[in-house]
C-alpha positions in Angstrom: 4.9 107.5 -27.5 8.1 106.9 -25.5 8.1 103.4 -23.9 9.2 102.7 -20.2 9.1 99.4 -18.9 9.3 97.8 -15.5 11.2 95.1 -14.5 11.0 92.7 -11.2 11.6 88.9 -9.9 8.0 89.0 -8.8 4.1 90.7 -8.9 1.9 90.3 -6.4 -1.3 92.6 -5.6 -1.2 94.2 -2.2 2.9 93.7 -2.3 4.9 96.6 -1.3 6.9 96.7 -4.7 3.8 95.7 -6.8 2.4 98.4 -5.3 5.3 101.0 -6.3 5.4 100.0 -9.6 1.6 100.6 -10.5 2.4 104.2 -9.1 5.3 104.9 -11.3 3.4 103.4 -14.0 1.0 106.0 -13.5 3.2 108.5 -13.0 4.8 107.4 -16.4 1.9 108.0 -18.0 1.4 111.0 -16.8 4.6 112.2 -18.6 3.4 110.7 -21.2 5.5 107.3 -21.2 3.7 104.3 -21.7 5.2 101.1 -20.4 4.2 97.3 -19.1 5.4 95.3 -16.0 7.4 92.5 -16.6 8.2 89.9 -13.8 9.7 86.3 -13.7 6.5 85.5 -11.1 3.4 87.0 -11.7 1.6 85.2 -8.6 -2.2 86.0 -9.1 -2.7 89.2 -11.1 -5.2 89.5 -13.7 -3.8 92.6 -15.1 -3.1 92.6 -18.5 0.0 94.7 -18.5 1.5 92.6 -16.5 3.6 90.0 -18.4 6.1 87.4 -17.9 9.5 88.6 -18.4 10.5 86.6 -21.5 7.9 88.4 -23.6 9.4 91.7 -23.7 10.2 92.7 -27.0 13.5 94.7 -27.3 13.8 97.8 -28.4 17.4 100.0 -27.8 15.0 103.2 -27.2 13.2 101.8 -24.4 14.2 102.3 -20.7 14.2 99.9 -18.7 13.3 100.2 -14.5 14.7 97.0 -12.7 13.4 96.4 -9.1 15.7 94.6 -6.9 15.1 92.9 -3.7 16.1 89.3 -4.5 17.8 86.8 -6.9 16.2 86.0 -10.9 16.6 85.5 -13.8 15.3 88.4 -14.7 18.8 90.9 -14.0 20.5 88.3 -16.4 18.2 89.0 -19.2 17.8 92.9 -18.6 22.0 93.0 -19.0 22.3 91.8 -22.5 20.1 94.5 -23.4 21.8 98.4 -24.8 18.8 99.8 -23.6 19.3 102.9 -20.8 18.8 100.8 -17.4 17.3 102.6 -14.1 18.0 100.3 -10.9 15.6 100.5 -7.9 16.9 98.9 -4.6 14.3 97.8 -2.3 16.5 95.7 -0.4 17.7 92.2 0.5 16.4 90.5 3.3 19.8 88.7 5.0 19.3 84.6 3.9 20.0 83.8 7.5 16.9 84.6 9.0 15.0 81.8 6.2 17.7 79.1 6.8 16.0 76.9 9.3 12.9 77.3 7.4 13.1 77.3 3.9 16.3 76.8 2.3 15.7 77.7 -1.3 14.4 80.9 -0.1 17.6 81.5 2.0 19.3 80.6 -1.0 17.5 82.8 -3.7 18.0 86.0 -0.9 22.0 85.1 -0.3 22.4 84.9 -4.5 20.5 88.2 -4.7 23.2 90.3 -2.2 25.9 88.9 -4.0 24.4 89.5 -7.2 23.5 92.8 -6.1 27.8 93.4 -6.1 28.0 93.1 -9.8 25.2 95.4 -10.7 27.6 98.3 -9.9 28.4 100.3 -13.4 25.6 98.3 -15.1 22.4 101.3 -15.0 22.7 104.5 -16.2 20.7 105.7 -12.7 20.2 104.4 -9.0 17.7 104.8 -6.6 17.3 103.1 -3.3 13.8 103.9 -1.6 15.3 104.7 1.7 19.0 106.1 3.1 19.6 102.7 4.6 19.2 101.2 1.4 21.5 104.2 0.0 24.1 103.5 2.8 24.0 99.9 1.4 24.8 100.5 -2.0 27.1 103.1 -1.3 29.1 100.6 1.1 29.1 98.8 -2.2 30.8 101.2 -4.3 27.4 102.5 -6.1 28.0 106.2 -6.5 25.4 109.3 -7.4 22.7 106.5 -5.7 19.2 109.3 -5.1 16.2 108.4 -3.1 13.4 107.7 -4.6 10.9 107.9 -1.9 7.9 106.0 -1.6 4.9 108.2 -0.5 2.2 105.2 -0.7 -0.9 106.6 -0.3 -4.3 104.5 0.1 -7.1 104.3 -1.4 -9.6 107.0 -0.2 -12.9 104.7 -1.8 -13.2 103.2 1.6 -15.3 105.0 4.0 -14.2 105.6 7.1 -15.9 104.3 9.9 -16.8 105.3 13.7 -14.3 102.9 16.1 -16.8 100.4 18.2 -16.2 101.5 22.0 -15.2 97.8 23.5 -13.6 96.4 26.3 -11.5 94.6 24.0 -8.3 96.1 22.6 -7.3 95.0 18.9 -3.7 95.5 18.3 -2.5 95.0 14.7 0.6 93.9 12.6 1.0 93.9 8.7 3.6 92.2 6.8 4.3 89.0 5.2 4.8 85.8 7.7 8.1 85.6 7.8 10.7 85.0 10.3 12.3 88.3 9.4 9.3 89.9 10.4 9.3 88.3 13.6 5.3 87.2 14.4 6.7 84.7 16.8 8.1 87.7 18.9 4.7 89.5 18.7 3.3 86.4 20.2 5.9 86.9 23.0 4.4 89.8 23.9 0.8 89.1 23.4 1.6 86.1 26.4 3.3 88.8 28.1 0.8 90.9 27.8 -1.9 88.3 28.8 0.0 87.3 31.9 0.8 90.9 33.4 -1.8 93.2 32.2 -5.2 91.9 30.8 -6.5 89.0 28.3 -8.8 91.7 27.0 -7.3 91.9 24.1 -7.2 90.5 20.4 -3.7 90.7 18.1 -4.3 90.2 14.2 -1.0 89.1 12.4 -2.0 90.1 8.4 -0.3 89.4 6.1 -0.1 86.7 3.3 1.6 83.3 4.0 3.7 81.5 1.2 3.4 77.4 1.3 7.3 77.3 1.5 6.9 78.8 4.8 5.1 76.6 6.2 7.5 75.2 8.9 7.4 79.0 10.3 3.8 79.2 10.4 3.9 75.5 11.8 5.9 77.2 14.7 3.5 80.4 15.3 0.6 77.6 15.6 2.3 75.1 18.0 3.4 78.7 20.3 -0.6 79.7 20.1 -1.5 76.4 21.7 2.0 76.7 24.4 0.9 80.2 25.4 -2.9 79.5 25.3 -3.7 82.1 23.0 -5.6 81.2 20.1 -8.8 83.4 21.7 -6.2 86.2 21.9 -3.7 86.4 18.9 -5.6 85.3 15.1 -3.3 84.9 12.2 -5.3 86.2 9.2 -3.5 85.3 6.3 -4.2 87.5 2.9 -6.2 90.9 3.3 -8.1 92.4 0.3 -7.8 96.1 0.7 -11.7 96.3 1.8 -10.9 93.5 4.7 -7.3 95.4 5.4 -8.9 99.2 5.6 -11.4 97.4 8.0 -8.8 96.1 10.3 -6.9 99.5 10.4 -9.9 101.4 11.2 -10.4 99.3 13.9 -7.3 98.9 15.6 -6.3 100.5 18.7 -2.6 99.9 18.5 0.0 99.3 15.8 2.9 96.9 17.2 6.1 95.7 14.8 9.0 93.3 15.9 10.4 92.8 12.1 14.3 93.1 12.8 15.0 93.9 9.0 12.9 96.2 6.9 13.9 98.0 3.6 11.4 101.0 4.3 8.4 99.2 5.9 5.4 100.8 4.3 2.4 99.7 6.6 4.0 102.1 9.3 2.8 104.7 6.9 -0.4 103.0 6.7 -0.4 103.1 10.4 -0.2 106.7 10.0 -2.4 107.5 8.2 -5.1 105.9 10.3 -3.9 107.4 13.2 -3.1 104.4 15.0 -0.1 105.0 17.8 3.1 102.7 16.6 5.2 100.6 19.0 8.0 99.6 16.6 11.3 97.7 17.1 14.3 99.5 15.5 15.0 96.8 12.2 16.6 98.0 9.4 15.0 101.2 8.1 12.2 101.3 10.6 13.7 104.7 12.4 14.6 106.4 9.3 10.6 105.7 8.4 9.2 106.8 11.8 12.0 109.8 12.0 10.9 110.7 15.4 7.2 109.6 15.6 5.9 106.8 17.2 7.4 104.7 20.0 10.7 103.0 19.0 12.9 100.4 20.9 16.2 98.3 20.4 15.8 95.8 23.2 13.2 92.8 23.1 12.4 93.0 26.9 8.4 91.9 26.8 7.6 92.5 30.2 8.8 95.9 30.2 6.5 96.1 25.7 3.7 94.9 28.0 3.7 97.6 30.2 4.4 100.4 27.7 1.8 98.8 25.1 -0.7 99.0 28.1 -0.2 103.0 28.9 -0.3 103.0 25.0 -3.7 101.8 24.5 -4.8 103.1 28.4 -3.3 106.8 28.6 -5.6 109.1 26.2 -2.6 112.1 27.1 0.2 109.6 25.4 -2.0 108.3 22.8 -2.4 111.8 21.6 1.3 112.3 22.3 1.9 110.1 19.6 -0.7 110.8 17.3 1.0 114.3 16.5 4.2 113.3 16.0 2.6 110.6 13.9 1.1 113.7 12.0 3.8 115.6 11.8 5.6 113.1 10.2 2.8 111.8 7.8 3.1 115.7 6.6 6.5 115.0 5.8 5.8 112.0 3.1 3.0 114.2 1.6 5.8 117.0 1.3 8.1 114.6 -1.1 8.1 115.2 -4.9 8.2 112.1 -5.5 6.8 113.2 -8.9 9.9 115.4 -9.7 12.5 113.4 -8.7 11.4 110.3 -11.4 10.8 112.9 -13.9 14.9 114.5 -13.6 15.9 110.6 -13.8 14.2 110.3 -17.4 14.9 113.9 -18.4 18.9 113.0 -17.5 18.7 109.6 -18.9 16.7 110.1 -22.4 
């Protein structure tokens, strides 16, 4: 059986990339490629497929699927290889926004743009999961750079369950805490919020936390206690998908500040709960919402307070929302993602 194997600088359950790479890996197998997953960091998986990088065996018939998003080892070992290479760009997050919070991070993201310069002429095929991060490469020189969309779909083992009718409105994010993401702007608003509207409210921040961020998360705590908001705004750390479908069935409202996002899958999950989006324009966020949802460019939280309100009070603009929601979820369901990874092997083998 022909061998495909993926490549990354980390693998992490629940992680955006982790999560695309177990689909192409099924995919693969569906075209009857078998292949392993191969990362420098391997964080807490138990799957046995998944390896550390160094224990790839070589072979000059295998191909070889590198996922980039930040600085490794791991793009040094892949280039000494003959092997036909397939590059996936998920993006770099700009180093500035870790600088005053963890430096090795900030350096690890500012190596990983510039090493990003010399992958040019180095695969035998590019993809980038969104135009934006097409428009990057192509900025960079890359050339005949395709999409490779990334229809994440969850898990449909999780019943769904009736919404509880309460006074109190939960308003969710999801994403990694990290200042890119901007959780201490969606505290803003929750003390916005609390001041002008109503403290009926509760704002879960999901996502996982790394220790090196810990003089960020330091910071969202001490603005909890400034605002007077730790019965209002909870910080959940790491969901397991039965804990993170639970939240999303709940939730009344789906609010992002993040000011840089590669393609920003939980909109999609957002989506597909049909919970009405309130989104900051960051990055790819636009070209992922494409017309749905509500999207702004300006951080004015008095004026987020009143528009989050008439989204979770005015049943007409809810529903509003919902549809262009739909109508775009349709979209993502439309994409061959399928087709497009099966021309890529079919050109490259």
């Amino acid at each position: 059986m022909k061998e495909v194997h993926q490549f990354s600088a980390g693998f992490n359950p629940g992680d955006a990339i982790s999560n695309q790479m177990l689909e192409i890996r099924n995919h693969l197998k569906d075209f009857e490629y078998k292949g392993d997953i191969f990362s420098e960091n391997i964080g807490a998986s138990k799957l046995t497929f998944v390896k550390k990088y160094k224990t790839y065996n070589k072979s000059s018939k295998n191909i070889l699927f590198y996922h980039h998003s930040i600085h490794s080892n791991v793009f040094d070992f892949l280039r000494s290889f003959r092997s036909p290479r397939v590059l996936i760009y998920h993006n770099v997050t700009p180093h500035h926004f870790f600088e005053s919070y963890d430096l090795k991070m900030s350096y690890l993201l500012k190596k990983g743009r510039e090493e990003l310069e010399k992958m040019n002429e180095k695969f035998n095929f590019v993809f980038a999961v969104s135009k934006f991060n097409q428009m990057e490469l192509e900025e960079l020189g890359f050339r005949n750079v395709e999409i490779l969309p990334i229809t994440y779909q969850l898990s449909e083992r999780f019943p769904k369950i009736e919404k509880s009718k309460s006074k109190i409105k939960k308003i969710i994010f999801v994403g990694r805490i990290t200042p890119n993401k901007k959780q201490d702007d969606l505290i803003r608003l929750a003390f916005a919020y609390k001041s002008m509207i109503s403290d009926q409210f509760q704002f879960y921040l999901a996502g996982f936390n790394s220790k090196e961020l810990y003089l960020y998360r330091e910071e969202l705590e001490r603005m909890l206690d400034f605002y007077d908001l730790r019965k209002n705004v909870l910080i959940t750390g790491f969901l397991s998908d039965l804990e993170l479908n639970s939240l999303y069935q709940e939730a009344d409202a789906f609010v992002s500040m993040s000011e840089h996002e590669g393609f920003c899958v939980p909109l999609i999950e957002a989506m597909i709960y049909r919970i009405p989006i309130l989104a900051f324009s960051g990055g790819a966020v636009s070209e992922t919402l494409n017309g749905a949802g509500i999207l702004f460019k300006e951080k004015n939280f008095p004026n987020l307070a009143i528009l989050l309100n008439k989204i979770l009070t005015d049943v007409s603009f809810q529903n509003q929302i919902l549809t262009e929601q739909d109508l775009r979820l349709n979209e993502f369901k439309k994409m061959d993602y399928k087709s497009v990874l099966r021309k890529a092997l079919e050109i490259i083998s």
